[in-house]
Every structure is written in structure tokens, then in C-alpha cells.
N, C-alpha and C positions, 0 to 999 in steps of 0.2 A: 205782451208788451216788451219784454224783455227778450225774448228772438226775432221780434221783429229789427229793436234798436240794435241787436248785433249783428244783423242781416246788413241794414245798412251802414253802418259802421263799416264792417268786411268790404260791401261792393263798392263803397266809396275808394278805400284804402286799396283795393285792385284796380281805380278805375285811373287813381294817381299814377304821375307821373314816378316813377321812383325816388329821384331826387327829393320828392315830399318829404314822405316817409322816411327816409335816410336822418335826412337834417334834422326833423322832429324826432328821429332817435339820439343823434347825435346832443342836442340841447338838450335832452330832457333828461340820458345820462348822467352827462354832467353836472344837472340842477341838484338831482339824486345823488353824486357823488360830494358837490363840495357843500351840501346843506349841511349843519351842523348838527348831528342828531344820534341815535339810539344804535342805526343801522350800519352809518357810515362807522361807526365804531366797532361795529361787528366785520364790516369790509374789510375795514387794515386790519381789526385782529384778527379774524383768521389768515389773512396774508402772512403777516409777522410773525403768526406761532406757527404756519408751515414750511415758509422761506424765513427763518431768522438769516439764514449766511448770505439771502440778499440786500441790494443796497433797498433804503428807502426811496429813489427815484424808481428802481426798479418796479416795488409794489407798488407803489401810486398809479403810476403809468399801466399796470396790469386790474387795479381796483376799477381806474375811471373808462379802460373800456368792456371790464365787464359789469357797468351800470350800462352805459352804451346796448352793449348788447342784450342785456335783460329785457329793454324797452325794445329793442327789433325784433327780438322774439316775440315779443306779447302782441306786437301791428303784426308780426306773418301769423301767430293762430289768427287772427284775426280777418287777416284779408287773404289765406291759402286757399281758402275752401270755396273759391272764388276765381281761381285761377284755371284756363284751359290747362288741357294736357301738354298743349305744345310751347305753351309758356312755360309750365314746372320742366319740361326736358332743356329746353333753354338754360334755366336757373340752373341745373345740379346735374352733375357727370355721375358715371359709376364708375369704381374702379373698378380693376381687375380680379381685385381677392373676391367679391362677391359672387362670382361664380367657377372661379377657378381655384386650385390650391387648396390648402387644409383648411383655410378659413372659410370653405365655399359654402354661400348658403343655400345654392339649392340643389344639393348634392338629395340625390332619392333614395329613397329605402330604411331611412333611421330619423327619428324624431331630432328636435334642434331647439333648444333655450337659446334666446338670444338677445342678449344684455344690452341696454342702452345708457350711457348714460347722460346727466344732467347739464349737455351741450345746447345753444341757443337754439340751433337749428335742429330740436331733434323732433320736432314737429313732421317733418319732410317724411322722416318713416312711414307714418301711415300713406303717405302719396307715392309708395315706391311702383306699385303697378302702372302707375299711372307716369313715373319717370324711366321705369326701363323695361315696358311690356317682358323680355324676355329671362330676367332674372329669375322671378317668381309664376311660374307656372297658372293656369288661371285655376288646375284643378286641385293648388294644394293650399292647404288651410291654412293660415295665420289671423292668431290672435293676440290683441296687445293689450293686455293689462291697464287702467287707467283709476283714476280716483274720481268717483261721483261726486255727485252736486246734489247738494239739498234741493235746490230750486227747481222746480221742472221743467221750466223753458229753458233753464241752460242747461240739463242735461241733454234736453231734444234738441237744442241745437246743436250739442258737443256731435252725438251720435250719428244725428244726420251728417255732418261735415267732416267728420272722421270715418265715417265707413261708406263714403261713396263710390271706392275703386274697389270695394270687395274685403276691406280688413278690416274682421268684428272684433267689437273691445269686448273685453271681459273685466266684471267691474270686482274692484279689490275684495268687497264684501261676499258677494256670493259665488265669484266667476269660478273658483279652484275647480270643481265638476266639469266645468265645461275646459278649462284649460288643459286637463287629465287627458278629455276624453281626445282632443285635437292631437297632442302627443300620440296613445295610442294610436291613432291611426295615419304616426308620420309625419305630421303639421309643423309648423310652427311654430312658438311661442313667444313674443318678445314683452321683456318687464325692463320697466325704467326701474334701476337697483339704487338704491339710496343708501346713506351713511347715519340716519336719523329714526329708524324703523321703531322707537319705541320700545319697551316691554317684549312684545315677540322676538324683536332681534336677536343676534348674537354679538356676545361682547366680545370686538374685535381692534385692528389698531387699524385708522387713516392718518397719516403724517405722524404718526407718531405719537397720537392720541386717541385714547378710548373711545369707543363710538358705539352705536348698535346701527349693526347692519341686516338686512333683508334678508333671511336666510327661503326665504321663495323659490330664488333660481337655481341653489344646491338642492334643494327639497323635489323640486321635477325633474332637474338634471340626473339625479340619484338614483330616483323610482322608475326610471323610463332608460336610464343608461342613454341619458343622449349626452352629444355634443353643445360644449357651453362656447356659442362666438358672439364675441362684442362687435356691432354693428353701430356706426356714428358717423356723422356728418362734419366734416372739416371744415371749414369754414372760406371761400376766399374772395369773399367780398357782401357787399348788405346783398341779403336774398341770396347769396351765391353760396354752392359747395359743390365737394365730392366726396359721395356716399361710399366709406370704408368697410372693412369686415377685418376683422383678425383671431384668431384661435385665442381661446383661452384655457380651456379643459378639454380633452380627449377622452371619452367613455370609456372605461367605468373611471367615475369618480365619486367619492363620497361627497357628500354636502356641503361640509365644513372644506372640503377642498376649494369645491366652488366657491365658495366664499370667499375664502382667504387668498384665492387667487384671480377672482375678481376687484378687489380692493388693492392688490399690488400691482394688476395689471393699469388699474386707472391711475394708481398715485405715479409709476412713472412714466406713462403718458403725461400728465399736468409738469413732471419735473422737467421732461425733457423738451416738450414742445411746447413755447412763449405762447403762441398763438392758441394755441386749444387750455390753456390755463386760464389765460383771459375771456375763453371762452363757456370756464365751467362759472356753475353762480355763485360765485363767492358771499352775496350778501345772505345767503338764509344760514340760519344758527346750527350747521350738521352736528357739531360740540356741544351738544348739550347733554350729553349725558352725566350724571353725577354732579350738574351743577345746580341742581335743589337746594337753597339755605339748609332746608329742615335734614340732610342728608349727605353735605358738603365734605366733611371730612369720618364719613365712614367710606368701609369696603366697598367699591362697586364691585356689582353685583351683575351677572343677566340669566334667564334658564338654560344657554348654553356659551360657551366659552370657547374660543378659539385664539387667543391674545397668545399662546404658548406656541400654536401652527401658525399663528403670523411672523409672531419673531424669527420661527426658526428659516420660514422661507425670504426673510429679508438678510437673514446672518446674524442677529443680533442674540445678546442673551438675557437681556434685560429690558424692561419696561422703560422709554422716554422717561424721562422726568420735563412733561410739556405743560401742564397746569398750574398755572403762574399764583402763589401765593405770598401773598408780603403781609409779612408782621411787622409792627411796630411795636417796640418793647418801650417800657417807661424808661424815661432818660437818666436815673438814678438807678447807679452801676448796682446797689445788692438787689433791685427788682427785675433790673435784664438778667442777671445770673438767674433768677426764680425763674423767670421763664424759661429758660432750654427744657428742662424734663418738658413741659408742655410742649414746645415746638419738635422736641423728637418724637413725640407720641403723635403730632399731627403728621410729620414725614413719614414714621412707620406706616401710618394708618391707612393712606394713599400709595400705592405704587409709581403713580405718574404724576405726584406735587411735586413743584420745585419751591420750597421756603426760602424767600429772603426775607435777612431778618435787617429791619431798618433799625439803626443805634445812633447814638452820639459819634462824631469821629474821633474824640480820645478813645471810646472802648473797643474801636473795630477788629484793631490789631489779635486782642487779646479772646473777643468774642471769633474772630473769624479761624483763629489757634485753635478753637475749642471740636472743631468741625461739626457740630450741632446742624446747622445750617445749608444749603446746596450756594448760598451769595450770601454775601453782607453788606449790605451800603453805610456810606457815610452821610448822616444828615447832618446841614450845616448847622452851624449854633444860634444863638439867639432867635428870635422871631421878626426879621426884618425882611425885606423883599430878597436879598440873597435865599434865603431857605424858601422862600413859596417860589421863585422862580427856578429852583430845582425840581419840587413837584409837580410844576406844571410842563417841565420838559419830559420829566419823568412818565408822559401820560403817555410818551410813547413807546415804551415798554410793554403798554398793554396788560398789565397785572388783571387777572380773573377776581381775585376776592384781595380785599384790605382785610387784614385784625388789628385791632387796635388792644390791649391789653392794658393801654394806661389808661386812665382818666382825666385825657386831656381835652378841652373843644380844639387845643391847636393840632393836636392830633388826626382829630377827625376833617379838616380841614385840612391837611395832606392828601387824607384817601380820596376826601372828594377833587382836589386839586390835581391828582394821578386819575381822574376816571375812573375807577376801577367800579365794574359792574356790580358787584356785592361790597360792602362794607359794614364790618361787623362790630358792634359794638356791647358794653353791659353796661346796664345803668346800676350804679351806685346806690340810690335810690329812689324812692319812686318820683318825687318829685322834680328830679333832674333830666336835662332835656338834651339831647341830642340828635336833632333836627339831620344832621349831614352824613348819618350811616341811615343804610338802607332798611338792617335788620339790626334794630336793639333787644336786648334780655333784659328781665328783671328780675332779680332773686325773689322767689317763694316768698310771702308774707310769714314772720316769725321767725324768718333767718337772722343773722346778724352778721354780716360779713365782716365787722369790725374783731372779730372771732374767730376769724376764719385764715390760715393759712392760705398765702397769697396763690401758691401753686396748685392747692387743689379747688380755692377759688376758680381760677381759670378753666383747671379742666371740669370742675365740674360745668361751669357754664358753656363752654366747647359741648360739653358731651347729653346737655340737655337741651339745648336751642342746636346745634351741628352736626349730631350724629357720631361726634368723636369718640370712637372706644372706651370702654368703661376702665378698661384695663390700663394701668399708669406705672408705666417701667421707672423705679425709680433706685434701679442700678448706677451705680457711678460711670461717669462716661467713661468711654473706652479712648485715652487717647496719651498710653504711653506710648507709642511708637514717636510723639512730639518731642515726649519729655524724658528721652531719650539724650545720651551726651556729657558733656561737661558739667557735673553738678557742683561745679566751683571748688575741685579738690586739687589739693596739692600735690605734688609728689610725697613726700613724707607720709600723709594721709594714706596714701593707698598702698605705700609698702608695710607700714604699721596694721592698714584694717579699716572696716568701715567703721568712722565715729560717729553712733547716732547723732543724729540733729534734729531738733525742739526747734520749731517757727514760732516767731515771737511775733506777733500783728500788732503796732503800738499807733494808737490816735484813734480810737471809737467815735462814737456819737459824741458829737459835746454837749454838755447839761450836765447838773449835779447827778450825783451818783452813778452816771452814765457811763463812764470810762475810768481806767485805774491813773494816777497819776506815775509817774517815774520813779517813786519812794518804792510802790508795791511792786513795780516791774522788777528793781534792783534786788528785793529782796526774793521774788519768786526765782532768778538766776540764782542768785548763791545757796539757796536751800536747794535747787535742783544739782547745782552742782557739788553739794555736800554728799547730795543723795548714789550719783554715779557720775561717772565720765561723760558727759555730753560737749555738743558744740551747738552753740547756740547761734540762729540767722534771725535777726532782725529785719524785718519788715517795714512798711510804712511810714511815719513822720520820721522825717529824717533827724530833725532836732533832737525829739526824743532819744530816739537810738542812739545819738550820738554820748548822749546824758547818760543812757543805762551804760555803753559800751565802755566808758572813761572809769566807773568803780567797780569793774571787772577787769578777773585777772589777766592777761595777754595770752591770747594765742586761741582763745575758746571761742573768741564774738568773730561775725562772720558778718558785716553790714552788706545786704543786700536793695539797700532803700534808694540807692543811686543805680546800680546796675537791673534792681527789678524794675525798671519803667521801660524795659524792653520784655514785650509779652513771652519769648522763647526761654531768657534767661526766665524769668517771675513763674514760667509753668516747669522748670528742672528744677528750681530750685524749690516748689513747694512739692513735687511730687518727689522729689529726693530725704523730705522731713518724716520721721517717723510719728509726727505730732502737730498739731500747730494750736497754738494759746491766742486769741485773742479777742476785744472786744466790739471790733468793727463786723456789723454783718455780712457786708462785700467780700473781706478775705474770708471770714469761714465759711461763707456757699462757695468760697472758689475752691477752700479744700476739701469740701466737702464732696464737689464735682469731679475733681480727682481720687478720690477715694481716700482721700489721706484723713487718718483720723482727728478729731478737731477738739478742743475743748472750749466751752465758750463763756465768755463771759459777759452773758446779756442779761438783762433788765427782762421781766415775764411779758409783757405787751410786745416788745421787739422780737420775742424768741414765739410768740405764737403769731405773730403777720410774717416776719422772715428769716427764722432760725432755719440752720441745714434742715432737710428734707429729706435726702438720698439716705440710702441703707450703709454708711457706713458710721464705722463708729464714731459718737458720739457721747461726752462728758458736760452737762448743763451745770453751772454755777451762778446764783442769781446775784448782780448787781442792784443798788439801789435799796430802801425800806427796810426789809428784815434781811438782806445779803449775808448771804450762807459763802460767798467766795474772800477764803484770803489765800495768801501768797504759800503758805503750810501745804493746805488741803491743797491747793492747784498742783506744788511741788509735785505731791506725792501720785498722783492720777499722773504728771507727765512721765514722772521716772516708771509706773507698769507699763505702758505703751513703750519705754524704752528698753525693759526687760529682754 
């Protein structure tokens, strides 16, 4: 039933006028490009992650006619096989390289790999005897690789109507024997090479992104020391071309050569020539390696490796960062600072993520300072149509995976507003719902995440639902080279010497027992400065500071509550502190992030959800209930640090 209906199908589609066929590619194209759906989303991104430096006319204009073209290929399998011979000579020229010059194909005496790739009209190759009698010899072998069919009337039709001029397929699963044997004996061989091979592939780069490529035509090429030429049909009108040849490897080559020089050879063909770009098929998903939720942000991996001979035959020395990852951090500055150790450990983890981390636009300055991140965006404030119509322009950025790390629904309500194909979420508990990420966690029953440190919260959920390294770098970040400069010293100062300085963070959490009032901040400055010579920089509520700075003697207080709300000055000035005292959790993760040692003055609930983390030192004093912190004891812990 089913070769009969292709039978007819085909002879109708031959029997049409061409103009048919054309128009009904041309519309059906287009229906294919401007539906709103799954694929068309895969069309512009992969456009947009391989041309970012084009315009967006540009990639539209190259998406919608290679929908176009995908449906003129599928009507020519369909009605080729159906065609006289002196019709396909009609259709399709041969150039010159196919039998002359080093890209010749039917040069005698040495076997020949010969690469095709994922062009619309690469159909025509099997009709090549049938297009240029004298290319191909009638007494020499070529075989073409092909992907079977479950079905068996359409593999009998495939075979019938593909090997009617004399070229036998060899089918992916059992052909290798018989493709061996055609090589030995000087043949043939052409494989359509693909970017998507799975598991056998090798982990290689296309555009600049990981892929597994077909390592097949390195594999015969190798063993047989033959010549690798790309053979492809250009395209110059529906039904029309002229059938090319160009050199890609000259024997002997290793495998991994072939490879890596197959995959550079194609990527600038597509960059260079509009037409044969448009011509490759943009809508199938080549990118998908590594994009497994269950295995998102581990190491990719493949049995062979060749991402290091890719780079080096492009010039580069380093892995793209083309895997679009956006975070969104909770909007409450000391839980964006929790997150970086996590978001660095998903950048390590990955060679080719690029993390943007989405914030509030007050913290961008000071989060984007921090270099944690590859972007930072600003999201707008409130929850009004300004901020979702940022998201939704946003969608054309084409972000790969959404995290969501707060617990927000308006959060998730971003990712799904940006598109983004994965979106990650963790449920709180179990009974909460978040319908709008693709992929939710839920903590272990018995856990208590109300217990749980916000930061390894995170990673552990990363690293048991994403594959994220177990390993959690929680070294201080590295980013003196910022905080580098003027640390607001005088002259005097620096011909005298460096005078430690004690950061003072004033205005905590508010609530009783929560924060010290101005009484104990005044007194912890004069027993520090009983203790030694310091200078002390205030921080934070400017009022405050004002209040401590006034019953203090002149020349010690250094208010920096006015000039810290520029992020450059706020990062010298606290990685310049030999110390910092305070009760807000915000500023001690941010010295904490510095490395600068911290003493804190929280409340036990706030110091296990978001006290420092990172390895540097650290001095706990509990506010609140049985509060072990006074102003004595704090003195004394700041003046050893100042030792």
C-alpha cells in the first residue's frame, strides 16, 4: 500500500508542470516558518547561536527559505525517481572539479571517501550516472551510505529508486563490510556526515558549539589511505543545480583529521556562501548534545575527542562560550551574593556555557564588578507590563536553559516569557506548584531545607537533578585586580604607613534584637581604639554613621556611605579593610567574597540560611536570646585581625 501511494505521489509530482511543485514549496515553507511552534524556535536559534554578528533580517530571511527548501527536497525524493535521464541532464550541470584537478572524482587507481552534506538537493548524487554518463565510469563501484526504514515498502521503494543508475546503498547498520570491501578494491564511497551522530561520535566543535560528529569518513579514510572530497549540489533554482567536488584531506590522513577538517570545511562554506546556508537544514536540532536536563551542567563527555584539533585548525585557544544559560537570582541583595559560588561552579563545569545572571537593576553595577558571570542584565522593578515586556522581547536572545534559584511564580513566569527551552526549577515543598518550569526538584523527604544553607541548598539541587559537580569551589573570588587603586588614602597616610582599617556595616535586619543600635557601635569604636591605632570606614545607613562618627575623635572615621553606592569605590574600599564588623548579611557575603575577613553579628536562623560561606576567615557572635556579642568581646577579635 504504501509503495504503491509513493509510486503515485512521485509520477504525479513528475508529471506536473514545475511551477506546481515550486509554489506548493514555496507556501508550505512559509506556513512551516511563520507557525508558531517548537521548531521554528529551533530555526532562529540555531541561526542566532551561529550568526549572532548578523542582523535579524538577515536570519529570517535565510530561516524562511530554508523551510522553503526543505519541502523542495522532500517533492524531488519524491518525484526524482521518476524523471528521464534527459530531463535530470537538463536540471543539473557538472562542474569542472569533478573530473579534473585535485578534487577529481574519478581520478583511478586509489579509493575515494566522499562527503556529502546536509544540502536540499543532495538527492541528485545518487542520479549522477544518469547526469553525466562520463564522470563516473560504469565499471567502478560507488556506494552510498543511507539510514533504513523500519517499514518495508518504504525501504523497497527507497532501494528501488535510488539504485536504478547503478549506485548501491549500504545501509548504516550492517553496510561497513561491504563499504570496506568497495574501497579495497578503488570504489567509491559517499556518507552524508552529520553533526548529530550520537554516542559514537566524536566530541567536536560546529560554530562554535559542541556536537558529535560521524567519525565514519575519518574511519575509511584512514584505513584505506584514501582521498576525502566533498561533493554537493549548489543550488540555482527549484530543481536546478551544479554538481561541485572540492578537496578536503589528501592521503594519508588520520581520522580525527578527517573529521575536524570536514566540519571546518562545511562551517565556512555556510559562512561564506548566503545561498548554500540557506540551503543547509537549519530546522533539525544538530545542538543537542549536552542538552539532557538529567546531565545539563556536567562535563560533556564523548569516546573520542577532538575539540582541541578543532580549535587549533580555526586559530582559536579556547572553547566558545555558545550555550546560552540565564540565572535568575532572587531579588534580595544577600541571596544574589549566595548565589555566585553556585553560578561559578556551573561556568567551571561547562566549557562552552555562557551565564547570564539576571538581577535587580540597583545590583548590576556591583554584581557585574564581581566578574562571576559571562552578562548581567538588568530586570526592570516591580511587576508591571514594563518588566514582562522585557521578557518577552528577551525571547529573542534565545537563552538554552532558564534557573530560577528564587522562589518566585513571577520568576518562572520570566523563563517561560523568554522561551527558553528548559527551565529549571525547585520546589520548596511538596505541595507547591510550579506549573511554568519545565523541570521541577524536590528535596528528599526528611530533609528540611529551612536548615539548610541557601548555597549548598542550591548546589546540591543543581548537582542532583543537573548533573552539576559535586565539587563546590568555595574560595573567595578572585578579583583584586578591581579592587585595585585609590583606597581613599591621603597623602599623610601613605607617607606615615598603612593604617589598618576596621569596616563598620551599620543598619542590619530590622526587628528586636536584630541589629546593634548606635550606643554599641560607639562603644565597640572607642574600645577598638583603646586597643590599637586603627581607622575606621563606615558603611551603610548613612544616618547612623553619621551618629557614630560625631562621638568620635577626628581624623579616625572615614564615612564611606555616600561614596560606597558606586560599586568600584564599595569593592576598594572593603577589600582595602583588614576586617569588617557587621550585622547586615549583604555586606558580610560581600566580604566574605573578597576574602576579607568578616565578623558577624547575626542571629543563629540568619547565619545558617545566609551567613558567609566562602573559606575565609570568619568570627560568629550571636545576636538576639542568650547573645554572646558585646562591644568588649567584638573589640578584641577586631584588634587580632588588626595585629
Amino acid at each position: 500500500m504504501l509503495y504503491g501511494t509513493l509510486s503515485f505521489l512521485g509520477r504525479a509530482l513528475a508529471a506536473m508542470p514545475e511551477r506546481v511543485p515550486a509554489a506548493a514549496a514555496r507556501f508550505v515553507g512559509w506556513v512551516i516558518y511563520v507557525f508558531p511552534g517548537a521548531r521554528r524556535r529551533v530555526l532562529l536559534g540555531n541561526l542566532h547561536h551561529a550568526f549572532p554578528e548578523r542582523s535579524e533580517r538577515w536570519r529570517r530571511e535565510v530561516g524562511l527559505e530554508s523551510c522553503r527548501r526543505m519541502v523542495e527536497m522532500g517533492l524531488f525524493v519524491l518525484a526524482s525517481p521518476y524523471f528521464g535521464e534527459g530531463r535530470l541532464r537538463r536540471m543539473f550541470r557538472t562542474d569542472a572539479s569533478l573530473g579534473e584537478g585535485v578534487s577529481c572524482v574519478i581520478r583511478s587507481g586509489a579509493p575515494t571517501v566522499i562527503l556529502s552534506p546536509h544540502f536540499s538537493l543532495m538527492e541528485a548524487l545518487p542520479l549522477l550516472r544518469a547526469i553525466a554518463p562520463g564522470f563516473v565510469p560504469a565499471d567502478m563501484e560507488v556506494g552510498i551510505f543511507y539510514r533504513p526504514f523500519a517499514s518495508a515498502s518504504l525501504e523497497r521503494w527507497v532501494k528501488a529508486t535510488r539504485e536504478r543508475f547503478g549506485m548501491r546503498l549500504l545501509s548504516r547498520r550492517d553496510g561497513f563490510g561491504e563499504a570496506m570491501a568497495i574501497l579495497r578494491r578503488n570504489g567509491r564511497v559517499v556518507i552524508l556526515f552529520d553533526q548529530h551522530a550520537g554516542g559514537p561520535g566524536a566530541l567536536s566543535l560546529f560554530f562554535g558549539r559542541l556536537v558529535s560528529t560521524s567519525e565514519l569518513p575519518g574511519i575509511l579514510a584512514g584505513k584505506f589511505n584514501a582521498d576525502t572530497i566533498a561533493m554537493y549540489v549548489e543550488r540555482t533554482a527549484f530543481w536546478r543545480g551544479t554538481l561541485r567536488s572540492e578537496r578536503v584531506t589528501t592521503a594519508p590522513a588520520s581520522a580525527d583529521a578527517v573529521t575536524v577538517a570536514a566540519n571546518v570545511w562545511l562551517e565556512n562554506k555556510l559562512r561564506a556562501d548566503a545561498n548554500l546556508c540557506a540551503d543547509w537544514l537549519w530546522l533539525h536540532r544538530r545542538w543537542k548534545l549536552g542538552m539532557d536536563a538529567r546531565r545539563r551542567f556536567a562535563p560533556v563527555s564523548q569516546r573520542r575527542d577532538v575539540v582541541g584539533a578543532t580549535l587549533e585548525a580555526c586559530g582559536a585557544t579556547a572553547c566558545p562560550r555558545r550555550e546560552r544559560v540565564w540565572v535568575r537570582v532572587p531579588d534580595e541583595f544577600a541571596n544574589a551574593l549566595l548565589a555566585l559560588p553556585v553560578v561559578r561552579a556551573l561556568r567551571s563545569a561547562r566549557v562552552d556555557v555562557e551565564v547570564t545572571l539576571l538581577v535587580p537593576a540597583a545590583q548590576v553595577a556591583l554584581i557585574d564588578a564581581l566578574k562571576v558571570a559571562d552578562r548581567v542584565l538588568a530586570v526592570p522593578s516591580g511587576n508591571g507590563l514594563g518588566r514582562w515586556r522585557f521578557f518577552w522581547r528577551m525571547r529573542g536572545a534565545f537563552p538554552d536553559t532558564f534557573v530560577v534559584l528564587g522562589n518566585s511564580f513571577w520568576h518562572d513566569v520570566e523563563g517561560w516569557l523568554a522561551r527558553a527551552p528548559q527551565r529549571f526549577g525547585m520546589r520548596r515543598g511538596r505541595w507547591q506548584w510550579r506549573p511554568l518550569s519545565t523541570h521541577v526538584w524536590t528535596p528528599p523527604r526528611g530533609t528540611d531545607a529551612r536548615r539548610c544553607h541557601l548555597t549548598r541548598q542550591w548546589a546540591w539541587w543543581l548537582r542532583m537533578a543537573h548533573g552539576l559537580p559535586e565539587t563546590l569551589d568555595l574560595a573567595p573570588l578572585r578579583v583584586r585586580d578591581v579592587c585595585r587603586g585609590g583606597l581613599l588614602l591621603d597623602s599623610r597616610e601613605v607617607a606615615l604607613g598603612m593604617v589598618p582599617r576596621v569596616g563598620f556595616f551599620l543598619g542590619g535586619v530590622s526587628g528586636a534584637g536584630r541589629r546593634w543600635p548606635g550606643a554599641q557601635w560607639r562603644r565597640l569604636a572607642l574600645n577598638l581604639l583603646a586597643l590599637r591605632s586603627v581607622r575606621i570606614c563606615l558603611f551603610g545607613a548613612q544616618p547612623l554613621a553619621r551618629a557614630v562618627a560625631a562621638d568620635l575623635p577626628e581624623g579616625v572615621v572615614e564615612d564611606v556611605t555616600v561614596a560606597g553606592k558606586d560599586c568600584a569605590v564599595l569593592l576598594r574600599a572593603v577589600s582595602g579593610c583588614r576586617c569588617l564588623v557587621g550585622d547586615a548579611p549583604s555586606a558580610l557575603l560581600l566580604g566574605n567574597l573578597l576574602g576579607v575577613p568578616v565578623i558577624c553579628l547575626l542571629d543563629e536562623e540568619t547565619d545558617v540560611r545566609c551567613g558567609p560561606i566562602l573559606e575565609a576567615p570568619t568570627v560568629m557572635f550571636r545576636l538576639g536570646g542568650d547573645a554572646t556579642a558585646s562591644p568588649e568581646h567584638v573589640s578584641q577579635a577586631c584588634a587580632a585581625f588588626c595585629a
